[in-house]
C-alpha positions in Angstrom: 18.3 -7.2 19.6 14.8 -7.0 21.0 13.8 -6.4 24.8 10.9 -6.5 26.7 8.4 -3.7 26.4 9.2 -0.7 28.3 7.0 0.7 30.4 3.9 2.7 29.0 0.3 4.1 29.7 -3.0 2.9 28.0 -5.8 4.5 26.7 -9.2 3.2 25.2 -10.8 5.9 23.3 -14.3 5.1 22.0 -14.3 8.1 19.1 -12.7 9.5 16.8 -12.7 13.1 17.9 -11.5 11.2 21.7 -8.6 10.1 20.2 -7.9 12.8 17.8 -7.9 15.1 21.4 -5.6 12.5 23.1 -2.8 12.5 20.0 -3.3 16.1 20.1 -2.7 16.9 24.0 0.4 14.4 24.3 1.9 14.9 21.4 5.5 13.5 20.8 5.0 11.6 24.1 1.6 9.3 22.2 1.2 6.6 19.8 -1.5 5.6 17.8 -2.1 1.8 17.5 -4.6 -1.0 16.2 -2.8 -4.3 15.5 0.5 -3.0 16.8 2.2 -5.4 14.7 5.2 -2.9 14.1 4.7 -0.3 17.0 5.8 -3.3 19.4 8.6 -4.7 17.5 9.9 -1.0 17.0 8.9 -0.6 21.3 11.1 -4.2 21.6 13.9 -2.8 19.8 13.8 1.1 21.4 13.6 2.2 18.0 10.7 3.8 19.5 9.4 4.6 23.0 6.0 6.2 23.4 5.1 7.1 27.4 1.3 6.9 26.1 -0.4 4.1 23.7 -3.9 4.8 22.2 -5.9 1.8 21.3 -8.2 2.8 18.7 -9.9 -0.8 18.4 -13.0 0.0 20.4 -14.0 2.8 17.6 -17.2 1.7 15.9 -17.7 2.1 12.2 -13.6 1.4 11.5 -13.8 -1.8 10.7 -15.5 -2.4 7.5 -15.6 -2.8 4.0 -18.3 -1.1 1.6 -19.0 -1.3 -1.7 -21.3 1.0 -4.0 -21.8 0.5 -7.6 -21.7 4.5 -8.0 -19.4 5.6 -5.3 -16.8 2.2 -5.6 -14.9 0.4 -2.2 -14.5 2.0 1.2 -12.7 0.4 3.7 -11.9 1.1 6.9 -8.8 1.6 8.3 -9.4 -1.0 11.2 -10.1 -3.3 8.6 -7.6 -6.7 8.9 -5.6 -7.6 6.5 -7.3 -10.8 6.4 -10.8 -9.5 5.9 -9.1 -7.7 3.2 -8.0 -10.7 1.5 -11.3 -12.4 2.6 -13.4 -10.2 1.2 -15.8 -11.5 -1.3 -16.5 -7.9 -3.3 -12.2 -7.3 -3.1 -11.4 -10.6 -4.9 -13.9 -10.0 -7.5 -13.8 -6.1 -8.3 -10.4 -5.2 -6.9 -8.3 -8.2 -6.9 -4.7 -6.8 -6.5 -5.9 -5.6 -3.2 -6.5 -9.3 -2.6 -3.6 -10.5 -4.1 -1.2 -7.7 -2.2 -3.2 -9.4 1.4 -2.3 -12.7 0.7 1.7 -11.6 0.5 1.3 -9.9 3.2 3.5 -11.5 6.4 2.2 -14.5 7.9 -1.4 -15.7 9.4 -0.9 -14.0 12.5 0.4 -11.2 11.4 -2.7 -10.7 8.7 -5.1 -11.3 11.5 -3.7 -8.6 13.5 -2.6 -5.9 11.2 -4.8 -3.7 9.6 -5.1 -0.9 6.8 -4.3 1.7 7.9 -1.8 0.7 10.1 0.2 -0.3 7.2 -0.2 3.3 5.4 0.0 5.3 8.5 3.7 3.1 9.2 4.8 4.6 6.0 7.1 2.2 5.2 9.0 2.4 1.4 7.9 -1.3 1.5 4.2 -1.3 2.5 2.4 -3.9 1.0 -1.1 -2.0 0.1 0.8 1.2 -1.6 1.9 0.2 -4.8 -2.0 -0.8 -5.4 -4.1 1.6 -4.0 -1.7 3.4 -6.2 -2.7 2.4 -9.6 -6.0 2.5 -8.1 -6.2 5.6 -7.8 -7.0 5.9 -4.2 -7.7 8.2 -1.7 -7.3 8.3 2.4 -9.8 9.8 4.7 -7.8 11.8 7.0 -9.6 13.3 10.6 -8.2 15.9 13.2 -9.3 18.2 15.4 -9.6 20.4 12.4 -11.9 18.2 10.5 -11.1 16.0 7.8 -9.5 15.9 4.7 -9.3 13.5 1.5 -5.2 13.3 0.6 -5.4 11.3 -2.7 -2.4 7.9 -2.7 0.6 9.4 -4.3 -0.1 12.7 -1.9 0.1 10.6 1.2 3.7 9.5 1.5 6.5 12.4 2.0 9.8 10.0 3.4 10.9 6.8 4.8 8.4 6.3 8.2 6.7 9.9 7.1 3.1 10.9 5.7 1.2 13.9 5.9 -0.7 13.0 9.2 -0.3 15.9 11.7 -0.3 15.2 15.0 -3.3 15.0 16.1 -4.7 12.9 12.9 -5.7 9.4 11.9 -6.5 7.6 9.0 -10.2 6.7 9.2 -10.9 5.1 5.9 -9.3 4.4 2.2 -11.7 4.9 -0.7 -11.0 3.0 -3.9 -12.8 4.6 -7.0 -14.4 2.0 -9.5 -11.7 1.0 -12.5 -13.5 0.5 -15.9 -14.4 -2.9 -16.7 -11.9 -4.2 -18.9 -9.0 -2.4 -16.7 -6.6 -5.5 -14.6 -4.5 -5.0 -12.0 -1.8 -7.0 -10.5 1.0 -7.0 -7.5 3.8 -8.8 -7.3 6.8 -8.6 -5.1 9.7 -10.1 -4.1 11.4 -11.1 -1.0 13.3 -14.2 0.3 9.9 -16.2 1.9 6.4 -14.7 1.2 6.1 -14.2 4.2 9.3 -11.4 4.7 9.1 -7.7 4.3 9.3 -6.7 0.1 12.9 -6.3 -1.2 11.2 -4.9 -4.2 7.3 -4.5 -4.9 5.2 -3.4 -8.2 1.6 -3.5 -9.0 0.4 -2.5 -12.7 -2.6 -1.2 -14.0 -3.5 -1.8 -17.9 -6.6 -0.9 -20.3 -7.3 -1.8 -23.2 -9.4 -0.8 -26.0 -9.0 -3.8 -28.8 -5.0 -3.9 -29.4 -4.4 0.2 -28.1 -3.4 0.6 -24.4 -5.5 3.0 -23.2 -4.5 3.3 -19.7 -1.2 1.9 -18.1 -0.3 2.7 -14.4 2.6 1.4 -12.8 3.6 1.8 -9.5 6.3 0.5 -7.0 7.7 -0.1 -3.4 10.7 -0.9 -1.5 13.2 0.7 -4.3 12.4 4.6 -3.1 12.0 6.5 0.1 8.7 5.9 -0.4 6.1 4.1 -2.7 6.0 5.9 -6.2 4.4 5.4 -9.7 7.1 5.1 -12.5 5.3 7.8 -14.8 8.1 7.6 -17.6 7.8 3.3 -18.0 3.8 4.2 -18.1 3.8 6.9 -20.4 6.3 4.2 -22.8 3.4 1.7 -22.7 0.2 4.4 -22.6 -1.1 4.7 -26.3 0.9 2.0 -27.9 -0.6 -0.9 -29.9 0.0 -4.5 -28.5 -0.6 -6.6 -31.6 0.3 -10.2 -29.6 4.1 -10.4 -31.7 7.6 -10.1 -30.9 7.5 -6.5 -30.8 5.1 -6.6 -28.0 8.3 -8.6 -25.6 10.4 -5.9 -26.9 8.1 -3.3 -25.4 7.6 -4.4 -22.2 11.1 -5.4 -21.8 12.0 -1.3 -22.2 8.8 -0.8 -20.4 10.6 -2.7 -17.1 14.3 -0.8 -17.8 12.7 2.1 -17.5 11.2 1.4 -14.3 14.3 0.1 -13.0 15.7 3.2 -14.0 13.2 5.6 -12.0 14.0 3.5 -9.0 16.2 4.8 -6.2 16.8 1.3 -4.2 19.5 1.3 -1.5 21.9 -1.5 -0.4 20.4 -2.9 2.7 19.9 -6.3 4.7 17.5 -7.6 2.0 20.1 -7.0 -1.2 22.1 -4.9 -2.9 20.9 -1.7 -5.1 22.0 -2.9 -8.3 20.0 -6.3 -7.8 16.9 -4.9 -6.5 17.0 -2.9 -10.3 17.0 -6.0 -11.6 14.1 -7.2 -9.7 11.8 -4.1 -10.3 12.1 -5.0 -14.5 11.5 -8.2 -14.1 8.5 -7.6 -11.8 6.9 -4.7 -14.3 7.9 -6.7 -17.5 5.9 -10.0 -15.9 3.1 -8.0 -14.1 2.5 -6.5 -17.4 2.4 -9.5 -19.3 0.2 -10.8 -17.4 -2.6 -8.2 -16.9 -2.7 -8.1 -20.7 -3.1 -11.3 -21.1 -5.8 -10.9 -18.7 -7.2 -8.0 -20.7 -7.1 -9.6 -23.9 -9.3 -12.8 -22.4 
């Protein structure tokens, strides 16, 4: 059941280091926010109950996106999740960033959110891990202490839990340049597009003629948090894909195998054993199509 928001304090920061001091001085008692698209449903629900909010949308510079043909894709954590899916240099160099926007809730919801409130949430089910993932990403963490570059599968320790301190914030997520062949893809499932992931995977393939040079799978919403499935890469990585039979056969073990490195739950959404189910089919049909992509 939801209620009205309780009562709270708000603050306007026009820094970084400004609201790094606030986080830091209240402590248990403040909450970071942008979009607030979860904070206030959690607030609605007393899930959670700050006395203090910090709105950190009057901070120049964290709202953009950057590319660089040496240095690859910054964007900031401010950035929307529509300007994500907007994004002209995205759809073309890094489409599964794209492709994980347009999944992502509804219209509203993608006008509101943003980046890095999605990673800082931490959710098992966040839309944008899985991808940044097999993109080898990084997030541009600041404090009072300075800042710090915590590379993707670094960043998440538990359901709702990262390695933010208390007195940091995300500032940016940098995506390093993927070879020119390489194709990515996300896919998830859920009951309407528009609902939170019952299972999530994005893949990442290579390929040098018929060898798979590189494969990097990675999913979300079947683990405490977002994780890569290292054995079902390391089945695929090196392997020959010669466009026969054998190739179905491959992928098929390729997606049991990433079922079988996934640690879903029964919840609301479905039921462990079906949410296996879901993760092979989603690696065995991401896959399938990234190297068809490849191979064009």
């Amino acid at each position: 059941m939801q209620l009205g928001l309780p009562e709270f304090e708000m603050f306007f920061p026009r820094t970084v280091e400004e609201a790094c001091s606030l986080l830091s001085g209240y402590g248990a008692d403040a909450q970071l926010f942008a979009g607030g698209t979860d904070l206030f449903i959690k607030m609605k629900q007393r899930r959670l109950l700050p006395r203090m909010l910090i709105n950190i949308k009057r901070i120049p510079a964290l709202d953009q996106i950057r590319y660089d043909a040496n240095e690859g894709l910054r964007i900031g954590a401010l950035t929307t999740i529509q300007s994500i899916q907007d994004s002209d240099v995205i759809s073309k160099k890094f489409r599964v960033l794209s492709q994980a926007a347009g999944v992502l809730g509804t219209p509203q919801i993608r006008n509101l959110g943003t980046l890095g409130g999605n990673l800082a949430n931490a959710s098992p089910s966040a839309e944008f891990a899985p991808p940044l993932l097999t993109l080898e990403a990084s997030v541009r963490c600041v404090g009072l202490g300075g800042e710090r570059l915590v590379p993707m599968n670094e960043f998440f320790v538990g359901p709702g839990k990262s390695v933010l301190s208390h007195d940091e914030l995300i500032t940016e997520v940098r995506v390093p340049n993927s070879p020119i062949r390489a194709q990515g893809i996300y896919l998830k499932h859920s009951l309407r597009m528009m609902d939170v992931s019952m299972a999530g995977a994005a893949a990442f393939v290579l390929l040098d003629g018929d060898l798979c040079r590189e494969a990097r799978i990675a999913l979300g919403a079947v683990a405490p948090t977002p994780f890569r499935a290292g054995m079902a890469e390391a089945t695929l990585r090196g392997k020959r894909l010669s466009g026969n039979s054998k190739d179905k056969e491959l992928l098929e073990e390729v997606g049991r195998i990433a079922s079988g490195e996934s640690l879903p739950i029964d919840d609301l959404r479905g039921y462990a054993s079906y949410r296996r189910k879901i993760v092979g089919m989603l690696v065995r049909q991401g896959l399938e199509q990234v190297i068809a992509r490849a191979r064009g």
